[in-house]
Each structure stands twice: as structure tokens, then as C-alpha cells.
C-alpha positions as CSV (number, residue, x, y, z in Angstrom):
1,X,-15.6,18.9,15.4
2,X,-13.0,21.6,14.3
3,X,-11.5,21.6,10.7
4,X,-8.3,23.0,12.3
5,X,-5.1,21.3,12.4
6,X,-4.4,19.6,15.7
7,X,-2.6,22.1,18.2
8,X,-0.4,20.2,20.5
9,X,-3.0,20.3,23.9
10,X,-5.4,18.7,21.6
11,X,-3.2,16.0,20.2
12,X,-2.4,15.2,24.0
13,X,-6.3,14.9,24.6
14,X,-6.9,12.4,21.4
15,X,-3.2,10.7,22.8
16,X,-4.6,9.9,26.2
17,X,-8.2,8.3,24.8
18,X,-6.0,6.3,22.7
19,X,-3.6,5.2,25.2
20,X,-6.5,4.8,28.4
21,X,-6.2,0.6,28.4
22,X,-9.5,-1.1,27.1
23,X,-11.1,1.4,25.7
24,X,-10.7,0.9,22.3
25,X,-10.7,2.9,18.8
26,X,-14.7,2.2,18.2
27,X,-15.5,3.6,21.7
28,X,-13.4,6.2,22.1
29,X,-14.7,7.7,18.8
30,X,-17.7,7.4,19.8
31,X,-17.7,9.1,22.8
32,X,-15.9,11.8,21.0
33,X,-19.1,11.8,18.7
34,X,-21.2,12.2,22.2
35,X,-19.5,14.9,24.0
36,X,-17.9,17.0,20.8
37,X,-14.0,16.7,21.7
38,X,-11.7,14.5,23.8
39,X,-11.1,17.0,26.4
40,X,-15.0,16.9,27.7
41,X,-14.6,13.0,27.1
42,X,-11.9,13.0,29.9
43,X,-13.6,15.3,32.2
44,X,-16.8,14.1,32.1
45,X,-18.0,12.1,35.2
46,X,-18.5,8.2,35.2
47,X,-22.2,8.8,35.1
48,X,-21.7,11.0,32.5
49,X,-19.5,8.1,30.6
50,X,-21.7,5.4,32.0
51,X,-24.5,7.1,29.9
52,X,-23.4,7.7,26.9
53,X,-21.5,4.2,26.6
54,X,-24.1,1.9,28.7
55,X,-21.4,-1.3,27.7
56,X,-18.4,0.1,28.6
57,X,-17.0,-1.8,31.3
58,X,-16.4,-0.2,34.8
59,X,-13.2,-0.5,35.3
60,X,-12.4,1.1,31.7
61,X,-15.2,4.1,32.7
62,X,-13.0,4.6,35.7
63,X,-9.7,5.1,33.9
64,X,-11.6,7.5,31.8
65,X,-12.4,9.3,34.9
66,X,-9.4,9.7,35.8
67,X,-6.9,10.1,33.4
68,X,-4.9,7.4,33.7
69,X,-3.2,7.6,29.9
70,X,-2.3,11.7,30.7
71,X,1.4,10.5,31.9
72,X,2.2,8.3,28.9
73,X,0.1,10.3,26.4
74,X,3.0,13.4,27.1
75,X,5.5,10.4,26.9
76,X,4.4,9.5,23.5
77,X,3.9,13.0,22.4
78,X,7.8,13.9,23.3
79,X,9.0,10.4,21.4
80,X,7.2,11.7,18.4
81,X,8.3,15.0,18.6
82,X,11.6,13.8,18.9
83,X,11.5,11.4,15.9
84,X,10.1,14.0,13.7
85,X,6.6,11.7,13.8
86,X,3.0,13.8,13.8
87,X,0.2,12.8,15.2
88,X,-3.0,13.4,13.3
89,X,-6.3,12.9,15.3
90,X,-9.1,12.1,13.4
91,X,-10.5,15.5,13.3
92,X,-7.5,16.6,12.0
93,X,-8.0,17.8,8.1
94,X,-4.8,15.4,7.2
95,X,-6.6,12.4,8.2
96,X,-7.8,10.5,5.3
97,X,-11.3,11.2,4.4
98,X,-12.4,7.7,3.1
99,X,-11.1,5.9,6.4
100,X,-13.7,8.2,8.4
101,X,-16.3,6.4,6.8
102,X,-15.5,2.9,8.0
103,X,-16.9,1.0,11.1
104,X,-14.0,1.2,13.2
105,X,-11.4,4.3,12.1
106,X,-8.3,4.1,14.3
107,X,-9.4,8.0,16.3
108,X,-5.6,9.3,15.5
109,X,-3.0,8.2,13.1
110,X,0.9,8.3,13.5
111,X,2.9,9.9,10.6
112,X,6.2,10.2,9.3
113,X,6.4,11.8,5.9
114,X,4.3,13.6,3.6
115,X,1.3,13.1,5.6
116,X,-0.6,15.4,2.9
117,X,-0.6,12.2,1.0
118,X,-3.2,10.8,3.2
119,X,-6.5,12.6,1.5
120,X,-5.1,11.9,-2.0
121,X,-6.8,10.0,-4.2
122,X,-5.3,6.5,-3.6
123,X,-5.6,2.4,-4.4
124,X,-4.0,-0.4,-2.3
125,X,-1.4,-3.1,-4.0
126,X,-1.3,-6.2,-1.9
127,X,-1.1,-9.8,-2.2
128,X,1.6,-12.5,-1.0
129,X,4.5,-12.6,1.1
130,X,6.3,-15.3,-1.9
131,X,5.6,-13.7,-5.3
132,X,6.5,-15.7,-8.2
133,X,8.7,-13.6,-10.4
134,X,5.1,-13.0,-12.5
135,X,3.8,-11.4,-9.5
136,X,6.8,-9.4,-9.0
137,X,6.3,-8.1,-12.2
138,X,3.3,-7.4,-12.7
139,X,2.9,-5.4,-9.2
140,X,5.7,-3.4,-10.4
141,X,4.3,-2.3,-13.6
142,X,0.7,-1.8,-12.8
143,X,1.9,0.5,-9.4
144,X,4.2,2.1,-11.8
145,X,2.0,3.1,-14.2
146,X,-1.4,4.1,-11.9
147,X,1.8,6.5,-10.0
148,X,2.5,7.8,-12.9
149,X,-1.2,8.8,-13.6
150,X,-1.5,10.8,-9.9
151,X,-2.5,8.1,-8.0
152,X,-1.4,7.7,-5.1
153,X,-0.3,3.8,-4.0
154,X,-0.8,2.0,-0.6
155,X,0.5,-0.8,0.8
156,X,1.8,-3.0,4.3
157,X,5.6,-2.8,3.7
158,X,5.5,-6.7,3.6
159,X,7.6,-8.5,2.0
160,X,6.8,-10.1,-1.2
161,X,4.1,-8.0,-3.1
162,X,3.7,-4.9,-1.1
163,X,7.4,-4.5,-1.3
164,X,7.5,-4.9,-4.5
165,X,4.4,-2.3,-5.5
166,X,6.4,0.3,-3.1
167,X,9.3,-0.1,-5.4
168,X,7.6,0.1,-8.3
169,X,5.9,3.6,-7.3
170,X,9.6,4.9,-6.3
171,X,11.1,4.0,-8.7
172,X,8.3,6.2,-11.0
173,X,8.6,8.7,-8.6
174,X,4.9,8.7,-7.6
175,X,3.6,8.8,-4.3
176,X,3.1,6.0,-1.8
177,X,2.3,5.4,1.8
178,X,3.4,2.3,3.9
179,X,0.3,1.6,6.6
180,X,2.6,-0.7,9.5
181,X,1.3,-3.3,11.8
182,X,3.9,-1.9,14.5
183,X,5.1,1.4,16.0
184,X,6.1,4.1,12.7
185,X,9.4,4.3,13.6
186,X,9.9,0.2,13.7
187,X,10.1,-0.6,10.3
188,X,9.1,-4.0,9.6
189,X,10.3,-6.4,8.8
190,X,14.1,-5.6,8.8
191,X,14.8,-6.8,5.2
192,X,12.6,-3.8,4.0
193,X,14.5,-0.8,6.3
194,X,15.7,0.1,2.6
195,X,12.4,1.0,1.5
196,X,11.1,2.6,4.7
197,X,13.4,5.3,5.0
198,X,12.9,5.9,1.6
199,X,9.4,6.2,1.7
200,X,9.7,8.6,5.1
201,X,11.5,10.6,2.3
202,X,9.2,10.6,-0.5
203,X,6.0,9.3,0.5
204,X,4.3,8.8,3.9
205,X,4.5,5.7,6.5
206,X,1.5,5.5,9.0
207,X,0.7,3.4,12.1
208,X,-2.2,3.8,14.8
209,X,-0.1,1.7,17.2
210,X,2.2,3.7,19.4
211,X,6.0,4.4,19.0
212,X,8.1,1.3,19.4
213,X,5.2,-0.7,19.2
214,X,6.5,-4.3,17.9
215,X,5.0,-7.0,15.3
216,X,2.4,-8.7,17.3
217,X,0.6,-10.7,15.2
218,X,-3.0,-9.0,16.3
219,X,-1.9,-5.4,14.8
220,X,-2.0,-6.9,11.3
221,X,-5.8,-7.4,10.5
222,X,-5.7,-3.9,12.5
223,X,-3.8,-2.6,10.0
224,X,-4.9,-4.1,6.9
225,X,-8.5,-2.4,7.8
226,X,-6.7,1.0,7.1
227,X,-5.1,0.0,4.2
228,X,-8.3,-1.2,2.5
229,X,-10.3,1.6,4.5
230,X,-8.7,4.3,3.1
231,X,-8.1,3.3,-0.5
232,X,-10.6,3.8,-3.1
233,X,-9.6,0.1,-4.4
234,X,-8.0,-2.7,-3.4
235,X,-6.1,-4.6,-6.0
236,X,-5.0,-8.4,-4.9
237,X,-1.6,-9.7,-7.1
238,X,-1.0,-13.1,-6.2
239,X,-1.9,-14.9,-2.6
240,X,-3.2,-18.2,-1.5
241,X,-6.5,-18.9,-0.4
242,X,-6.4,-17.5,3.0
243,X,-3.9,-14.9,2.8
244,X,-4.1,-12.0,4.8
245,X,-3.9,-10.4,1.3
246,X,-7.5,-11.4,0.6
247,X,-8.2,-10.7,4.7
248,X,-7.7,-7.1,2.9
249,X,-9.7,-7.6,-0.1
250,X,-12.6,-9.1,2.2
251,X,-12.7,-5.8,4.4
252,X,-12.4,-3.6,1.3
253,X,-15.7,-5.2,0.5
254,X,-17.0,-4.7,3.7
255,X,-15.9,-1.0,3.4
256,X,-17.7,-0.8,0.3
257,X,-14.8,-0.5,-1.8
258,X,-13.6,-1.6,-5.3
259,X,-12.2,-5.0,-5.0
260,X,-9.9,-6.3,-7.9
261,X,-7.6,-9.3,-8.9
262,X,-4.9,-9.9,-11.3
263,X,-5.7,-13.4,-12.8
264,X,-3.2,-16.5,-13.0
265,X,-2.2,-19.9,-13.9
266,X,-4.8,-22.5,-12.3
267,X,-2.2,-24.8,-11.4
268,X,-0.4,-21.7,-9.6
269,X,-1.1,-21.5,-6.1
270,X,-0.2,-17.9,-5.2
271,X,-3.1,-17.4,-8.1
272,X,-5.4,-19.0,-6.2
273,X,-6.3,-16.3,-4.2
274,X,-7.2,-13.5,-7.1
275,X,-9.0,-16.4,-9.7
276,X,-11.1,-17.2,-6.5
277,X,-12.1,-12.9,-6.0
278,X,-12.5,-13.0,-9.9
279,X,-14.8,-15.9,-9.5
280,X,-17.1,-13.8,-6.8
281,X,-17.5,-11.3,-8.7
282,X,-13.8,-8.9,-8.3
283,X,-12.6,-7.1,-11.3
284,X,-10.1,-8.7,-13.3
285,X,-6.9,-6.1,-13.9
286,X,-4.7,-6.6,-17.0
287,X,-3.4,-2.6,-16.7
288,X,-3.5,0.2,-15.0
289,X,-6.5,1.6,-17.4
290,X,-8.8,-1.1,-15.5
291,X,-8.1,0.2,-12.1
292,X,-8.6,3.6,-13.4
293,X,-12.0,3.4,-14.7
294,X,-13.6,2.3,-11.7
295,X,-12.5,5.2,-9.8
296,X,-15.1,7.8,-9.2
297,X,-15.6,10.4,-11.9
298,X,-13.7,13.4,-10.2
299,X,-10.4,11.1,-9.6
300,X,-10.8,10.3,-13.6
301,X,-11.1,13.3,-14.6
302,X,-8.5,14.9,-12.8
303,X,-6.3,12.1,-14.0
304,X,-7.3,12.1,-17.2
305,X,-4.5,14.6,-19.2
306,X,-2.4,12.5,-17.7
307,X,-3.9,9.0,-19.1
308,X,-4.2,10.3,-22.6
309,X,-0.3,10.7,-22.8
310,X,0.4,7.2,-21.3
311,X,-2.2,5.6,-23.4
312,X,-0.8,7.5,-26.4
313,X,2.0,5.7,-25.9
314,X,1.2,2.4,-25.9
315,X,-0.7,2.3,-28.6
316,X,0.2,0.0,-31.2
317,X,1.8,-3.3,-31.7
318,X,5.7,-4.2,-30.6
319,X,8.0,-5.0,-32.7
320,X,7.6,-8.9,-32.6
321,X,3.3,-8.3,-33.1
322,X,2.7,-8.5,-28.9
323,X,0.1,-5.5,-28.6
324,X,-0.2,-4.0,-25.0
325,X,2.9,-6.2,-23.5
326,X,4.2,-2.4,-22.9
327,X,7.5,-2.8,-24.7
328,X,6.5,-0.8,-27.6
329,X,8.8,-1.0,-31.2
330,X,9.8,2.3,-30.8
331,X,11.8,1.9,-27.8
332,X,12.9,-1.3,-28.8
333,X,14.3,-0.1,-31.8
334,X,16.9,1.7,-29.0
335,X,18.3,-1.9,-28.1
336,X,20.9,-4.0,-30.2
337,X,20.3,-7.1,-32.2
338,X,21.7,-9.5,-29.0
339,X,19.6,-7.4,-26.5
340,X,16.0,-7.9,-29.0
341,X,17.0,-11.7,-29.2
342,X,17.7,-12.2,-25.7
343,X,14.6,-10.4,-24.7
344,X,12.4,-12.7,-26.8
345,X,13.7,-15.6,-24.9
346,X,13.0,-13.9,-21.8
347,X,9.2,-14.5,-20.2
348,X,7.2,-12.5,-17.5
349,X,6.0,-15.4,-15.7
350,X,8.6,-17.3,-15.6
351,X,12.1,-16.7,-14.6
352,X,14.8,-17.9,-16.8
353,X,18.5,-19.3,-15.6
354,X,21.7,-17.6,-17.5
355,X,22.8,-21.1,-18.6
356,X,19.0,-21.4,-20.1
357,X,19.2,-17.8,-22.2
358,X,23.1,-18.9,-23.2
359,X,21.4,-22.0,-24.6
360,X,18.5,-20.6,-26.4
361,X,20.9,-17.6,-28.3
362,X,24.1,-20.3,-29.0
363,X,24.5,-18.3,-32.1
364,X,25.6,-15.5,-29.8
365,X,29.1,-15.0,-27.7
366,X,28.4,-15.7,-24.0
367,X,29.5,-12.1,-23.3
368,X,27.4,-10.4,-25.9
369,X,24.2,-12.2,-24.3
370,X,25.6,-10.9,-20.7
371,X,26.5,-7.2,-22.0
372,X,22.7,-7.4,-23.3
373,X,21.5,-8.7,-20.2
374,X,22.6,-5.5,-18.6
375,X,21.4,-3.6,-21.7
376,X,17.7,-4.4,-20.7
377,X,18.3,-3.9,-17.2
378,X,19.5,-0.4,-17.9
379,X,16.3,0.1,-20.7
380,X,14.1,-1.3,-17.8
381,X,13.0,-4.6,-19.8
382,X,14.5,-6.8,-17.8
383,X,15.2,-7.4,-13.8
384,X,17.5,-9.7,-12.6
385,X,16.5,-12.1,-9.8
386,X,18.6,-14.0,-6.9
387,X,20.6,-17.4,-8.2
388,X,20.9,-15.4,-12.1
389,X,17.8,-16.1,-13.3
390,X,16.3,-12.8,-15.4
391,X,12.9,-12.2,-16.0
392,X,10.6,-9.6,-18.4
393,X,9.6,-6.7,-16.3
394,X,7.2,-5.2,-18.7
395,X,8.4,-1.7,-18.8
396,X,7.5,1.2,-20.8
């Protein structure tokens, strides 16, 4: 099949096979495979069609036949056109290269963005929909810091921990791309519009289910196969047992990708989920460094200017003796005497209430522990959560 970009007659073609009811992504690529490009797909005969696909129901061969998805395909095509949406079939030399490879590739991808994003080297962030302010954390700082290495981040837009690893790679300013379980231009759910149309901007969002398609439940596993598909790794932060987080992790393995956890309490169950991956044999991640080195050599080397600076960085002990916690002296040297004390009663794991930080610093004026509150949120050491309760952040 051609390298080309898609021209628009072709996109119609891969449109219609996508559209044509009960065919299916597996089929259709396959007959694709058989006959060399959509168009001869649609114009073959149902002998032809009966032939090459001896299972494919008659009804569905007949639809082929005749074209039935031509109408709506130049529907869809004019609602993507008109919401500034491409359409990348999976010939198209945008689509990513990893998802080719799996068992069931969705045959054309939906795009708002940067869709040059999608054959970048990249690793998945995933995990639970109720993060405990640890897991916030920590899929914050690890997305930050792999973005800020070149690689690029994917995740499901959830809420919880994708949400959460999407912010942390814009707020780095690396790239990311949001893989939805409904049409591109629905974002989903509503609570994360924010982060959508900020990720249209700066990264990429991608669907294979058509415009204005809404949340049924089904689309989900659908689209956690192309999250995991076209990752390198997968990396699970927090999620119970049977989470649809490890659903991804599970079909990353499948895929034959990296799978890896971040570890946690025993008597946590959002840990549950990563201790049991670790258990079967999934990486455990502490920082960025352990994703990194699984990656295959030509991603690490072409990262790895970029590592030696970040690692250079860290090296060394903080100023209260906590190697690697990624606050290092020197920058803490930049905050005041209130803002150092406050930040050792401070955890990551745990959030902390303002009447429990007041307590622990009494030696300190309730408004200098407030004024250093904001002082770490403004160095980055320190995020505020709902009901003012504060927690470490682990930022360089």
C-alpha cells in the first residue's frame, strides 16, 4: 500500500469500510490486505468478497457490494472537515507504526491536533479513576519528567490518573495525545473539557469511533487497545484489581509491550492493582530513568543528551539528607525558613489538612505558614487539593 498521505477520494474509500455496519476493523483490514486498497475492496463482487473472507456473513458481504456506507462516509468526511478533524487511514504515514503491528488496528484513526505526534516515540500513563493524592503525584512527576526527556505521553482523558499524567506533560510542555472512547470532538467526560482543548492545541486527541460518537461503555476496551497498542510501554499508577487500567496493562502484554507498575502501600487498595503486575513479573518504576531504560536502544539514544542534563541535576542529596525525592538543596535554598519547615511537614502520600500543618509549625504565625503555602505552590513543591489539604508534589 502507498506511503502517500491520504488524498481526500481515498480517505472516503477507507470512511465507507469503516462505516459499512458489521464489518468490523479486523475484516476490513484484511480485505484491504487481499485486494491492495479499499477502493477494489468496494468494487469487488460478492464472490469476490465471499472468497477472500469465507466467514463474513452474507448480509455484511452484500453491504460491501453495494456501498451502503458511501452516503454517510461523505457525511462524516464534511463534519470533519468542518471541525478541523483529519482522518488518517491506516496506510496513511501519520498513523502510528507500533499500532500496525497489533491483532486488531482500528483501519483509520480520527485526529485533532498535532497528529505528527502519533509515530513518536511514546509510553502510556494510566491507572484509576480515584487517585489518592500519592497517585496524583507521582503520575505528575514521572509524566513530567519522561516529557521532558522527548517522550511522548499517552493516555484516556479519564478522570483520575490519566487526567492527571496529561497535566503533568502540559504543564512541562512535552507532548501528549488523549486516545477517546467517543467521537474526537466529544470530549469526555465533561469535567476534563479543560484539558481537551488544550491538548487539541498542543498535543493530539484521537478516536476510531466516528464524530459525535457518545460514551458507550463498549468503546472503552476498544480504546484502551490503542492506547497500549501504540505505546512502547504501559506504565500502571494506582488501580484496583480489575480496573480497566490493568484491562490496559493486560493487552500491552498481549501486544508484546513493556508493562510496568508503580508500587504501593499493601493496605492501599488503589495499590492493589500495580503490587499485583509487580508480583507477575511488571517492572517496578520509582523514576522516569526506569521507564527509560527499557525503551529500545534508538529511543535511548536519541534521548539520551537530554537524560544526562536531568540526571545531572538530581544528583545528590536534599537538604534534609532525602536523596532522589527530586527536591534538590539547591533549589531549596530559594525558599524561606517558614516555606523549608512547612515543607517537611508536608508528605507525598498523604495529604495534610491546613489546621494539621498550623499545628505541626505552632512556632510559626498562621499567615507566614499560609504565605509559604503559596510559596511552594509557586516553586512547584507543593499542590493544593480540594477541602485545603496540601500535599508534596515532588517537583524538580
Amino acid at each position: 500500500m502507498a506511503a502517500d498521505k491520504a488524498s481526500p477520494e481515498v480517505q472516503l474509500h477507507w470512511l465507507a469500510l469503516h462505516l459499512t455496519p458489521g464489518l468490523g476493523a479486523r475484516n476490513a483490514y484484511r480485505l484491504v490486505q487481499i485486494f491492495g486498497h479499499p477502493e477494489r475492496v468496494l468494487h469487488a463482487s460478492a464472490s469476490e468478497l465471499h472468497a477472500a473472507a469465507p466467514r463474513l456473513p452474507k448480509a455484511v458481504v452484500s453491504s460491501v457490494e453495494a456501498g451502503i456506507a458511501f452516503e454517510d462516509a461523505a457525511v462524516e468526511m464534511r463534519k470533519a472537515e468542518a471541525a478541523g478533524v483529519e482522518i488518517i487511514p491506516i496506510q496513511d504515514p501519520r498513523y502510528p507504526e507500533n499500532l500496525k503491528e497489533i491483532d486488531d488496528p482500528p483501519i483509520l484513526l480520527y485526529a485533532l491536533g498535532r497528529a505528527e505526534l502519533l509515530r513518536t516515540a511514546s509510553v502510556a500513563v494510566v491507572g484509576t479513576r480515584r487517585p489518592t493524592p500519592y497517585g496524583r503525584a507521582v503520575s505528575e512527576k514521572l509524566t513530567r519528567d519522561l516529557v521532558e526527556l522527548g517522550v511522548t505521553h499517552v493516555s484516556g482523558m479519564a478522570r483520575g490518573i490519566d487526567a492527571c499524567s496529561h497535566r503533568g506533560a502540559l504543564q512541562a510542555g512535552g507532548d501528549t495525545v488523549a486516545v477517546l472512547g467517543t467521537g474526537v470532538d466529544r470530549p469526555y467526560p465533561r469535567e476534563n473539557e479543560k484539558i481537551y482543548r488544550e491538548i487539541a492545541e498542543c498535543g493530539v486527541v484521537i478516536s476510531q469511533f466516528r464524530m459525535g460518537e457518545t460514551p458507550f461503555a463498549q468503546n472503552f476496551p476498544k480504546r484502551n487497545r490503542i492506547i497500549s497498542g501504540m505505546s512502547l510501554a504501559t506504565l500502571v499508577v494506582e488501580g484496583a484489581q480489575y480496573s480497566g487500567s490493568l484491562i490496559t496493562a493486560r493487552l500491552a502484554m498481549e501486544q508484546n509491550r513493556e508493562v510496568m507498575a508503580v508500587p504501593g502501600p499493601i493496605t492501599s487498595k488503589p495499590s492493589w492493582g500495580p503490587n499485583l503486575l509487580i508480583k507477575d513479573g511488571a517492572k517496578l518504576v520509582q523514576e522516569a530513568a526506569d521507564i527509560v531504560e527499557e525503551l529500545p536502544l534508538d529511543v535511548r539514544l536519541n534521548l539520551r543528551p537530554r537524560m544526562a542534563a536531568a540526571m545531572a541535576s538530581d544528583d545528590g542529596e536534599t537538604e534534609h539528607g532525602e536523596a532522589g525525592n527530586g527536591q534538590s538543596g539547591a533549589s531549596m535554598d530559594m525558599i524561606s525558613a517558614a516555606g523549608r519547615k512547612v515543607f517537611r511537614v508536608l508528605r507525598v502520600d498523604e495529604a495534610v489538612h491546613i489546621d494539621a500543618i498550623i499545628r505541626e509549625c505552632a512556632d510559626e504565625p498562621a499567615a507566614e505558614i499560609l504565605a509559604a503555602l503559596s510559596e511552594l505552590e509557586l516553586f512547584g513543591g507543593v499542590k493544593q487539593m480540594p477541602g485545603k489539604y496540601f500535599v508534596r508534589t515532588w517537583n524538580d
